[in-house]
DOMARGU-101881 format. One record per residue (C-alpha): residue number from 1; x, y, z. Coordinates in steps of 0.001 Angstrom, whole numbers, plus 500000, padded with zeros to 6 digits. Layout:
N
  segu       X       Y       Z
   NUM       X       Y       Z
...
This chain:
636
  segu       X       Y       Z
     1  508254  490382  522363
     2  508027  493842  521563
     3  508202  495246  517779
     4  508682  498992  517075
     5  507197  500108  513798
     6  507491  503247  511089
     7  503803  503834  511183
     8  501082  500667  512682
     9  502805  501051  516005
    10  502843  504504  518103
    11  504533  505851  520526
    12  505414  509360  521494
    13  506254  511095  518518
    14  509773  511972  516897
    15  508280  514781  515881
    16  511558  516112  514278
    17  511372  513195  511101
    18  509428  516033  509722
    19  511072  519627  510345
    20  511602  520536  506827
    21  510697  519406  502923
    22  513678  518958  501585
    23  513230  515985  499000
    24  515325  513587  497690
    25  515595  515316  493376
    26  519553  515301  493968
    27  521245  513423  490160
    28  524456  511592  490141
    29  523201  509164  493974
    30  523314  505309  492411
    31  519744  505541  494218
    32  517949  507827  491835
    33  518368  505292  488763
    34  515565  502599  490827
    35  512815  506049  490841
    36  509775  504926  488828
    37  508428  508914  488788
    38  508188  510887  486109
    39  509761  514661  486454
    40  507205  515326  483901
    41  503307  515713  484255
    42  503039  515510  480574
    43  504363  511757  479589
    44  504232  510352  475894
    45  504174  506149  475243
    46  507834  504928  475256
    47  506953  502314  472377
    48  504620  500281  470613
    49  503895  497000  471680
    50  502264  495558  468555
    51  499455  496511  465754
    52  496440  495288  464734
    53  495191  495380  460684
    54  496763  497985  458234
    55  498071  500704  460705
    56  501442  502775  460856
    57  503279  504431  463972
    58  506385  505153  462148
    59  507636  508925  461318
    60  506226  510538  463959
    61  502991  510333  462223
    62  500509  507376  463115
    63  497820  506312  460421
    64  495213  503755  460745
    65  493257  502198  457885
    66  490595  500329  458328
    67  488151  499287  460669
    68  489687  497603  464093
    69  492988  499142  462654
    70  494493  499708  465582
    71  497875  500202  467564
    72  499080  499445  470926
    73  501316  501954  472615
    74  503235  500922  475797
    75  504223  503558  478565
    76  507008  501543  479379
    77  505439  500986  483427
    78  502515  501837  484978
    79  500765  505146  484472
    80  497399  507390  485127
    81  495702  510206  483734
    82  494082  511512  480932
    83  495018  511108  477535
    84  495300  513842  474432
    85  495264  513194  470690
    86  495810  515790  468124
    87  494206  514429  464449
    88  495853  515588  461236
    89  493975  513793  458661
    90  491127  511752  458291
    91  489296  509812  455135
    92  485830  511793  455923
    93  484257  513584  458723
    94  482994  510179  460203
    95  485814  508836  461163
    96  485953  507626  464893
    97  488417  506200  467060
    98  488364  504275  470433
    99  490750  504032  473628
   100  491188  501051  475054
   101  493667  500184  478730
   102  495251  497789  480459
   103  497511  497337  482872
   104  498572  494153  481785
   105  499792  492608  478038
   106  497435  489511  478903
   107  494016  491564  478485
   108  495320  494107  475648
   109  492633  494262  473133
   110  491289  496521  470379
   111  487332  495689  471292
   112  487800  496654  475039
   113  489727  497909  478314
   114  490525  495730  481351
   115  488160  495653  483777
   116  487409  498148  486788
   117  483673  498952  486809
   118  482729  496584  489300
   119  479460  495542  488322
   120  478283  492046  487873
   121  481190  491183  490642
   122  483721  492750  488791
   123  482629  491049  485764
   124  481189  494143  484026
   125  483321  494959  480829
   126  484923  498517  480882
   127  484166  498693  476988
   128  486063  501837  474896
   129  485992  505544  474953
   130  485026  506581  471688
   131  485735  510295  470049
   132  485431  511819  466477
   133  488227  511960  464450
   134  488259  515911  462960
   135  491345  516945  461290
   136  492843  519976  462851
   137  491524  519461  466062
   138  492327  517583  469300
   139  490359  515242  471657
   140  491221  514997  475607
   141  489468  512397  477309
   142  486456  513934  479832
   143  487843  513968  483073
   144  485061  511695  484236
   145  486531  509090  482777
   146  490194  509576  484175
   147  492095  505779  483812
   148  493626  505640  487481
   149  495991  502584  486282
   150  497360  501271  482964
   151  500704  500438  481233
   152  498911  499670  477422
   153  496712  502095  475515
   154  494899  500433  472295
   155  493900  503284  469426
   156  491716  501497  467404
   157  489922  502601  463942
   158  485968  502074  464575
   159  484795  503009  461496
   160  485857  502169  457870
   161  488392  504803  456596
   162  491341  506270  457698
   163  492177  508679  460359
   164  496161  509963  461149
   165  497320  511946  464502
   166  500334  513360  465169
   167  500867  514128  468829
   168  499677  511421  471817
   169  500146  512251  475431
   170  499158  511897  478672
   171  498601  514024  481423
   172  499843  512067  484842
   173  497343  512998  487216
   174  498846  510125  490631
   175  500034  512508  493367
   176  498398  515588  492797
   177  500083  517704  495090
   178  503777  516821  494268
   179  504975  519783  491790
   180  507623  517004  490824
   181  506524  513041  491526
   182  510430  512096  491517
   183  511011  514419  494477
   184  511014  511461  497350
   185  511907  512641  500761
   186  513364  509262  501781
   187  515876  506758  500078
   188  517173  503195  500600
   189  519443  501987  498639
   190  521788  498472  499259
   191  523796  496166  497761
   192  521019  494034  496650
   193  519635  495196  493084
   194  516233  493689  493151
   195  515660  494761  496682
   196  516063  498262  495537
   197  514475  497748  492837
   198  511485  496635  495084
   199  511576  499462  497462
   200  510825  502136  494467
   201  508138  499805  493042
   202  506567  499881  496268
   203  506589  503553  497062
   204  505533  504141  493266
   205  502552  501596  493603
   206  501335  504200  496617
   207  502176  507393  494751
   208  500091  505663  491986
   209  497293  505315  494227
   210  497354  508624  495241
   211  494836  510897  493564
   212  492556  513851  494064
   213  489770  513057  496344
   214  487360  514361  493398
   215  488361  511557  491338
   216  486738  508456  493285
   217  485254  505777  491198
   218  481458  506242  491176
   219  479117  503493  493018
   220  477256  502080  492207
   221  478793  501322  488940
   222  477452  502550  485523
   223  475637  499713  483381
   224  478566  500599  480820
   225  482381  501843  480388
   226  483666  503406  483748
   227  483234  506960  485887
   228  485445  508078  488430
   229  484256  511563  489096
   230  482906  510463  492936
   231  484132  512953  495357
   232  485771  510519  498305
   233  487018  512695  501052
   234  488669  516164  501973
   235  491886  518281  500835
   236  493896  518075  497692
   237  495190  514324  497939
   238  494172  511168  499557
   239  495248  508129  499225
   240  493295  504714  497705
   241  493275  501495  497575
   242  494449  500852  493842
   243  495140  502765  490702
   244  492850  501365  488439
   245  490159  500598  491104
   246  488680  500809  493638
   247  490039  504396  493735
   248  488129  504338  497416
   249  488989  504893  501135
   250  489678  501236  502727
   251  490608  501339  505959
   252  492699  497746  505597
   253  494537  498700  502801
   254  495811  501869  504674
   255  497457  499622  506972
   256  499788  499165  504859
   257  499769  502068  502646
   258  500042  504850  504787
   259  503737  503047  506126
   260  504656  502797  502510
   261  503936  506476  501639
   262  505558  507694  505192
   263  508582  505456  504318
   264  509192  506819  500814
   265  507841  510593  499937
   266  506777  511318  503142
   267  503264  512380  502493
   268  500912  512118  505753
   269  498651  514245  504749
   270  496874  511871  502015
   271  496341  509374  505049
   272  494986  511970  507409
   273  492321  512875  504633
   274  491538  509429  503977
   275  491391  508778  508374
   276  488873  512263  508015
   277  486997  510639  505300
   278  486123  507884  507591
   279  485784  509389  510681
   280  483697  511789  509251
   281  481141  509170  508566
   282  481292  507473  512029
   283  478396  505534  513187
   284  476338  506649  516847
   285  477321  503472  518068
   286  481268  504249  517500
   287  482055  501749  514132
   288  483570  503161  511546
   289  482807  502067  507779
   290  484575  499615  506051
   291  485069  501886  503370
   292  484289  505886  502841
   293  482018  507013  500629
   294  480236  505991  498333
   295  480517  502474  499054
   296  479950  503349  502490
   297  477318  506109  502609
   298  476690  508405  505273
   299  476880  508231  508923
   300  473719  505326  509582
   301  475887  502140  509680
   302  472580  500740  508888
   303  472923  501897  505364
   304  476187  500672  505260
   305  476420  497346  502773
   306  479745  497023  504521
   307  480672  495888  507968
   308  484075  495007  509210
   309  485388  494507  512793
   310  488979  494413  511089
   311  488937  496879  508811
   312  487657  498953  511993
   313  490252  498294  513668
   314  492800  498906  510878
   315  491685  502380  511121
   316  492339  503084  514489
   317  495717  501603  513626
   318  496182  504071  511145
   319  495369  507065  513043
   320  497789  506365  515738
   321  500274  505909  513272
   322  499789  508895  511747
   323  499800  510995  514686
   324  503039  508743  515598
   325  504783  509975  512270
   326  503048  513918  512596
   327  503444  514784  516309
   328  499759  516541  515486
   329  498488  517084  518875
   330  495662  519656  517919
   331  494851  516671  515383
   332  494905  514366  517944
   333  492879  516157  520644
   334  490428  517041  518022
   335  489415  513682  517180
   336  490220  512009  520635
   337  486664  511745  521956
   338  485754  509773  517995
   339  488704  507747  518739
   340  487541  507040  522184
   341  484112  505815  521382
   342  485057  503756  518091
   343  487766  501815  520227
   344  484732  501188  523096
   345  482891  500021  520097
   346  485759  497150  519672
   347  486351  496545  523324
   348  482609  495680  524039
   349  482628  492417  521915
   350  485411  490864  524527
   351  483394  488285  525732
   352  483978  486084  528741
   353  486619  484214  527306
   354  488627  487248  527513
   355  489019  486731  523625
   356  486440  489613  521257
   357  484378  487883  518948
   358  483855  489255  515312
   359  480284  489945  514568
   360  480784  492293  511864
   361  481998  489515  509505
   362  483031  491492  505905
   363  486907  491656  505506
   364  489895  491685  502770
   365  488574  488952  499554
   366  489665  485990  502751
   367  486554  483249  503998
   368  485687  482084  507201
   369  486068  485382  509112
   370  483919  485316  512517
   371  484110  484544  516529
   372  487146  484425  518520
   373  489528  485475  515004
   374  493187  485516  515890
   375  493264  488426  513263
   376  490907  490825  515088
   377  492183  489790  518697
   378  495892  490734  517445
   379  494493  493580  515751
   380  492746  494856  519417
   381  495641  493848  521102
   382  497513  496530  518845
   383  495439  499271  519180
   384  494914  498948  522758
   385  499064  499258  523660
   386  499083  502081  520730
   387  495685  503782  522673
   388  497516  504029  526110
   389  500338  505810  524360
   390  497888  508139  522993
   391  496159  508644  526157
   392  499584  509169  528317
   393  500369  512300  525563
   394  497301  513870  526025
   395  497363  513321  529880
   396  494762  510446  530701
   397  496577  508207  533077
   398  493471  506254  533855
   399  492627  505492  530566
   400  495967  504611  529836
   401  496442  501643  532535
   402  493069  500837  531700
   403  493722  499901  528296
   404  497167  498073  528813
   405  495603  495867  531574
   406  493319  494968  528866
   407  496023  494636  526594
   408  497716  492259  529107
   409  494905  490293  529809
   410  494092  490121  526153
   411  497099  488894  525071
   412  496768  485971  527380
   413  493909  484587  526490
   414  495071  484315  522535
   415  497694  482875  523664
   416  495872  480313  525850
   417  493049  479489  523750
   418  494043  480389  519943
   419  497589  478744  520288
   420  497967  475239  518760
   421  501626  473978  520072
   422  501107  470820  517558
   423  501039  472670  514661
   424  503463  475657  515828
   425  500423  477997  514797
   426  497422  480312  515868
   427  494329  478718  515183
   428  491908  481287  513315
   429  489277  480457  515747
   430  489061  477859  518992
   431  488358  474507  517311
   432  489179  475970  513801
   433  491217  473979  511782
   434  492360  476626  509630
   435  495743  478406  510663
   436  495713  481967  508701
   437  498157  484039  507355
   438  496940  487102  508291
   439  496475  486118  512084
   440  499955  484568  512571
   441  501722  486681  510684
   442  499688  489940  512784
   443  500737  488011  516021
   444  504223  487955  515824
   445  504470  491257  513667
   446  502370  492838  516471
   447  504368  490960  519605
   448  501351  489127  520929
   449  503355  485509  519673
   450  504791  483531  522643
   451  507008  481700  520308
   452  507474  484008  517499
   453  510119  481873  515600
   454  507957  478722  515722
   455  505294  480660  513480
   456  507605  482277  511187
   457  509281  479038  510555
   458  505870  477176  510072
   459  504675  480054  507840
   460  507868  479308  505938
   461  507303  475559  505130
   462  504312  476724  502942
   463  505275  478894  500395
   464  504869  477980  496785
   465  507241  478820  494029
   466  505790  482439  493392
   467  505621  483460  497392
   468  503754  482787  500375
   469  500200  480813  500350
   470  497269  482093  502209
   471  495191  479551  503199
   472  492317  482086  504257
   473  492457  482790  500732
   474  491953  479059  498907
   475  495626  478749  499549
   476  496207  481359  496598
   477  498671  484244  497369
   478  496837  487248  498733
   479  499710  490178  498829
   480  497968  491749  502051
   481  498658  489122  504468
   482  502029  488581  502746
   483  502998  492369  503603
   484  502137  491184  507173
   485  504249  488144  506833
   486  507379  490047  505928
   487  507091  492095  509234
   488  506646  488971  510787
   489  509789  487561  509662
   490  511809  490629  510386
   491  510700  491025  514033
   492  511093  487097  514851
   493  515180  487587  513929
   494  514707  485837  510390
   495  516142  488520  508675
   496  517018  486161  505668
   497  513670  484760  505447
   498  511803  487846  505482
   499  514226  488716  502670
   500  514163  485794  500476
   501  509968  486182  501189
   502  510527  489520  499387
   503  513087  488237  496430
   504  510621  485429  495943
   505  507177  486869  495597
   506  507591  490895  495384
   507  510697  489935  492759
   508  508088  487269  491067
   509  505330  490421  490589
   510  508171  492899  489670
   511  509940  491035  486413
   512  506900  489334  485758
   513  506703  490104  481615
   514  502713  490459  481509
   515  502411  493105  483974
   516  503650  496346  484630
   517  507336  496120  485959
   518  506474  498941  487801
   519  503932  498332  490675
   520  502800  495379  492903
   521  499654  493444  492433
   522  496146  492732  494334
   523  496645  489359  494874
   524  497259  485944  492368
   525  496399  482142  492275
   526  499158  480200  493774
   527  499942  479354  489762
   528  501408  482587  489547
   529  498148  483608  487255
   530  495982  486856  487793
   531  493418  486431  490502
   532  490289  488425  491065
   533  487474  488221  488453
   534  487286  488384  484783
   535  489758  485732  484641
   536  491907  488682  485900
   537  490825  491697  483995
   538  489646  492766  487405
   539  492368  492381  489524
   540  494203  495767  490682
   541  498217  495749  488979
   542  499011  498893  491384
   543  497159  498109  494913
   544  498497  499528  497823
   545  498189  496824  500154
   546  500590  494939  498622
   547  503995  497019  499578
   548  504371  496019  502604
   549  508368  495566  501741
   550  508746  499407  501391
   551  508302  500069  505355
   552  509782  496859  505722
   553  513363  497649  504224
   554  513640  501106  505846
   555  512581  499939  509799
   556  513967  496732  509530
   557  517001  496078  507088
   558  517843  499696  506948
   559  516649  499937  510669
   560  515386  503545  510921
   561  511904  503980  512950
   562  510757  506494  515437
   563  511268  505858  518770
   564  508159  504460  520522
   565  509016  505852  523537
   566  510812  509077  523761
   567  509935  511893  521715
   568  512387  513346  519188
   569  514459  510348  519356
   570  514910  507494  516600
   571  515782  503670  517458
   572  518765  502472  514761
   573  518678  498418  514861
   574  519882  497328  511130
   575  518991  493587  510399
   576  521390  493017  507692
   577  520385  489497  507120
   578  522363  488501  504112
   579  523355  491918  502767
   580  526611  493604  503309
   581  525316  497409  502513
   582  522437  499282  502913
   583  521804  503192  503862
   584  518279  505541  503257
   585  516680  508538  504810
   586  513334  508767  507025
   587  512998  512665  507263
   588  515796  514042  508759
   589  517765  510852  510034
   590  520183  509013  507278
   591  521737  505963  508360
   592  524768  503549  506177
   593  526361  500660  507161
   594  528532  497643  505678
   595  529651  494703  506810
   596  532293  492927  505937
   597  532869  489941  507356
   598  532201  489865  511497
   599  532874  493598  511266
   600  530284  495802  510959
   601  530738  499348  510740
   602  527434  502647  510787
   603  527220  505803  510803
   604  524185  507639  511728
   605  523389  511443  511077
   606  521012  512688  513797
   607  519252  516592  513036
   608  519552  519457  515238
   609  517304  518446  518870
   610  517589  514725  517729
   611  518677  512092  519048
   612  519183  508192  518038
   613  519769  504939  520169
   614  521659  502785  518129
   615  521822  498794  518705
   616  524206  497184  516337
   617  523519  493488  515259
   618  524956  491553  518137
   619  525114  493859  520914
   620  522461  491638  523249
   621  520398  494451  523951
   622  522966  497113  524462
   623  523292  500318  522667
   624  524669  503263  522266
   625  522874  506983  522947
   626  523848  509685  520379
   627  522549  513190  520019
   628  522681  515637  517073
   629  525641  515399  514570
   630  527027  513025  512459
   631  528369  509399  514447
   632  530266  506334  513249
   633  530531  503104  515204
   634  531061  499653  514816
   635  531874  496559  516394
   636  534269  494336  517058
C-alpha cells in the first residue's frame, strides 16, 4: 500500500506550496475565531483564578498583605515569555515577592512552580523567582530564566508587609520570527467544531515550542529553580520538543512537529535549523545524536549519554521531508554526502535475517526497545523509499535502485518474520509477545502493512475511555505513538476511526478543565491523570509530538499533500469520513468540498505553474488532471 504524506514522506518537490508569504491575518473567515495566537507580543492575564491570604486584584490595582499573600492570575491558555511588574507601593523597602508557573490548575501553588529542571529524574522542584518590591520601579524577569510554557502565574508576598503593583504583563517570546503569531499561512476549517478546534491547538502547541535557539534549557540542570539560556542550534528560530521543557533538539519529536508547523504557518526554516543542529554534531561513524546539544555534546558519540537507532532514523525522516516541502536543492546537495553516511550507518545493522537489529537501545519514555524492532525496521523501510527519491533528484541512479531493492527486500522480511496473523498484529520483536503501538501504527502509516485494515482494526479494540493505549508504554497513553496511529487509520480507509481517535483523545486533552485548553500534552496514565514525574509536575502541557492531528486533517480529511512524484504538482484525495464540509490552504493550493448525501461536490484552486490530480472519494483509482486556475467537480 502506498501512503503519500505532507512532510515524513518525500518525493520530488512541489516546490510551488511555497512561492510567496502571504499569511492567513484576513477577519470576518469563520476560521480565524479557532486561532490560539496572540496579535500582540505584549499579553496581560485574562483573569484571576483564585487568592491566597489577605490579597486584592480589584481596581486595577493589586495589593497583597501578608506573608504567602498571594494571587493567581490565569492567561486564559497557554503562554511563554518573560514577565514585567511595575510596584506602586510597598509597607518598607524589604518587601519581596515571588513568581510562581504552571501550566496546569492541579500544581498551582504559592511555595513553588511546576516542574521542568530535570534533575533528580524530573523530580527536582523548579522553586520561585524572587525580586524586591521598590515602589516606583519595575522588575522584568532575567532572561535566563524565560518560562517556555505556562497558563497560571502565582504572585506571592514572601515577606511580612504589604507590597501593591499596578501594571503585570508578559512579553510572548514562542515564534520569534513571526512579526504577528496569528498570521498562519494555512487554514482548515469543517463542519466539525472540535475538529477545528483541534487543528489550531495543534499548530499553536508547535508555534509554542518554537523559540530562539539562544533560549535552550541548560544541562545539566541547576541544583535549584530553572535556566534556559543554553544556546541549541543556528538562525533566529528552531523548533523544540516542548514549551516548558525540554526546550531541546529531539530528532523523534520532529517527526511529528515539523508536519505540524509545515501544515499550519508554514515555517521550514525552524526544522532545517533544528536538522543543522544535529547534523552539525554527526558522529565519524555516521549516527546522529539523539538529541542536539547540550544533552548531546559534541561530535564524539562516545560522549554522547544518548543513543537511539530510532530517533536516528527520525532524523533522516525529517530531512527528506523538509527538502520535500522546500524544493532546497543547494540544501540538499550540501548535506548529501552527511546524509549518505548516517543512512549507511542504519543499513549496516541489517543482519542476515534481512530484518536490522537495534543496538542503540534509548528511545521515546517506551520499554523493551532492542533486536529485530518492528519500529526501527518500518522506520528504515521509510527512509530507504524517501532516500531513492532523493538520490533520483540529484542524479544517482545507482544509489537509487540500490536503496529500493533494499527497501523491497526489507519490507519482506517484516512482513515474514514480525507478522503475527493470530493476533492481526506486528510483533515488536520475533518471539516478542508485545504488539506496539508505535510499530503497527508506523507499518501501515508508512505502507510496509500487508493487511493494513487488520491492524487498524486491532489497534482499535484497545482504546480506553480517554484514547488509544500504548502497551510499549505500561499500557498508559503516550501521545507520540497515538499521532502515528491517526495516520494509520487514515491511510488504511478508516476515515471514521482515525476521526473518532482524534474526538476521543485530542478532544479529551483539549476541554480537559486542569490543563491549558490550548495545547496538547506529553503523554498521560490510561486514568486520564498527568503522567511523567512529580506526580505530573513534570510532564510537558505543550509537546510537540503530540499533534499529529494537525498534518493529519490537512493531507487526509482535507486531502491536500504534495505530490510524491511529480514536481509542482499536488495530489487532492479528501477522506471525508463522517463530515459533510471541510476546506484549508497548504501554500498556494486551497481546496472545499461538501457532501451531501451520495453527492459530493470540490473545487480546487491550483497557482500559476501548478498543477493538482484530484481523486474524489469513490472514483477506484481514477482521477482527474487539472492545471492552474480555479476547478469544480463532483460526482455522481
Amino acid at each position: 500500500m502506498r501512503s503519500a504524506t505532507l512532510w515524513v514522506g518525500v518525493g520530488v518537490v512541489a516546490t510551488f506550496l511555497l512561492t510567496t508569504t502571504t499569511a492567513n491575518a484576513a477577519t470576518g473567515n469563520p476560521w480565524e475565531r479557532y486561532n490560539l495566537s496572540p496579535a500582540s507580543r505584549t499579553l496581560t492575564p485574562t483573569g484571576v483564578l483564585r487568592v491566597y491570604g489577605e490579597a486584592d486584584a480589584s481596581g486595577g490595582v493589586t495589593t497583597l498583605t501578608g506573608a504567602q499573600s498571594a494571587v493567581v492570575f490565569d492567561f486564559g491558555r497557554e503562554v511563554g515569555g518573560l514577565v514585567t511588574l511595575r510596584f506602586t507601593g510597598a509597607s518598607d523597602a524589604a518587601q519581596q515577592i515571588g513568581l510562581a508557573f504552571s501550566e496546569s490548575t492541579t500544581f498551582v501553588s504559592s511555595r513553588g512552580s511546576d516542574f521542568s529542571n530535570g534533575g533528580a529524574g524530573g523530580n527536582q522542584p523548579d522553586g520561585i523567582l524572587t525580586a524586591s518590591a521598590t515602589p516606583g520601579t519595575t522588575y522584568t524577569m532575567p532572561a535566563d530564566k524565560i518560562r517556555g510554557g505556562f497558563r497560571y502565574l502565582t504572585v506571592v508576598l514572601n515577606t511580612d508587609g504589604w507590597v501593591s503593583f499596578d501594571s503585570l504583563t508578559l512579553q510572548f517570546t514562542a515564534a520569534p520570527t513571526m512579526a504577528n503569531p496569528r498570521a498562519y499561512r494555512n487554514y482548515f476549517y469543517s463542519n466539525d467544531d472540535l475538529l477545528n478546534r483541534i487543528w489550531y491547538a495543534g499548530a499553536y502547541t508547535v508555534q509554542m515550542d518554537t523559540i530562539s535557539p539562544s533560549s535552550g534549557r541548560e544541562w545539566p540542570p541547576p541544583p535549584s529553580s530553572w535556566e534556559n539560556d543554553a544556546l541549541i542550534g543556528p538562525g533566529d528560530t528552531i523548533l523544540v520538543d516542548g514549551a516548558k521543557r525540554d526546550r531541546a533538539v529531539w530528532a523523534g519529536d520532529l517527526g511529528i512537529a515539523s508536519a505540524t508547523a509545515y501544515a499550519s504557518t508554514g515555517d521550514t526554516v525552524s526544522t532545517r535549523n533544528s536538522l543543522e543542529a544535529l547534523f552539525s554534531q554527526q558522529s565519524a561513524n555516521g549516527e546522529l545524536p539523539m538529541a542536539g546539544a547540550p544533552i548531546c555534546p559534541g561530535n564524539d558519540s562516545a560522549a554522547w549519554p544518548l543513543h537511539s537507532d530510532t530517533y536516528h532514523l527520525w532524523a533522516l525522516t525529517v530531512f527528506a521531508g523538509y527538502f520535500a516541502a522546500t524544493g532546497d536543492r543547494r540544501w540538499l546537495a550540501q548535506h548529501w554526502s552527511a546524509y549518505r553516511k548516517a543512512l549507511a550507518y542504519s543499513t549496516a545493522k541489517i543482519g542476515t535475517s534481512g530484518l536490522m537489529s537495534v543496538t542503540a537501545t534509548d528511545d521515546w519514555a517506551r520499554g523493551d526497545q532492542g533486536g529485530e524492532n518492528i519500529a526501527a525496521n518500518a522506520l528504515l523501510y521509510r527512509v530507504l523509499q524517501a532516500s531513492a527519491r532523493l538520490a533520483t533528484v540529484l542524479g544517482h541512479d545507482t544509489d537509487a535502485r540500490r536503496w529500493n531493492a533494499t527497501a523491497t527486500s526489507l519490507a519482506a522480511a517484516v512482513n515474514e518474520r514480525l507478522w503475527d496473523a493470530s493476533a492481526g498484529l506486528y510483533r515488536d520483536n520475533p518471539g516478542s509477545g508485545l504488539y506496539p503501538q508505535d510499530g503497527n501504527s508506523l507499518a501501515v502509516w508508512f505502507g510496509l502493512a500487508a493487511e493494513p485494515e487488520t491492524v487498524v482494526r486491532q489497534l482499535t479494540a484497545r482504546w480506553g475511555p480517554y484514547g488509544a493505549t500504548t502497551p510499549e508504554w505500561g499500557s498508559n497513553i503516550a501521545t507520540f505513538p497515538g499521532s502515528m496511529e491517526v495516520h494509520a487509520h487514515f491511510v488504511a480507509g478508516d476515515d471514521v476511526g482515525a476521526l473518532n481517535l482524534i474526538r476521543r483523545q485530542w478532544g479529551y486533552m483539549l476541554t480537559n478543565p486542569t490543563s491549558t485548553n490550548s495545547t496538547f500534552w506529553e503523554g498521560y496514565l490510561a486514568d486520564g491523570s498527568f503522567g511523567y514525574a512529580g506526580g505530573g509536575s513534570y510532564m510537558s502541557n505543550a509537546h510537540g509530538w503530540a499533534t499529529g492531528p494537525t498534518a493529519a486533517l490537512t493531507e487526509y480529511v482535507l486531502g491536500l499533500a504534495p505530490d510524491p512524484v511529480v514536481d509542482g504538482q499536488v495530489i487532492v484525495r479528501p477522506h471525508p469520513g463522517d463530515l459533510t464540509h471541510a476546506e484549508g490552504r497548504l501554500g498556494d493550493v486551497t481546496v472545499s468540498w461538501v457532501r451531501r448525501g451520495e453527492a459530493f461536490t470540490l473545487t480546487v484552486t491550483v497557482p500559476p505553474g501548478g498543477a493538482a490530480k484530484v481523486y474524489l472519494p469513490s472514483s477506484n483509482g481514477s482521477y482527474q488532471q487539472f492545471s492552474a486556475g480555479t476547478h469544480t467537480t463532483s460526482t455522481p
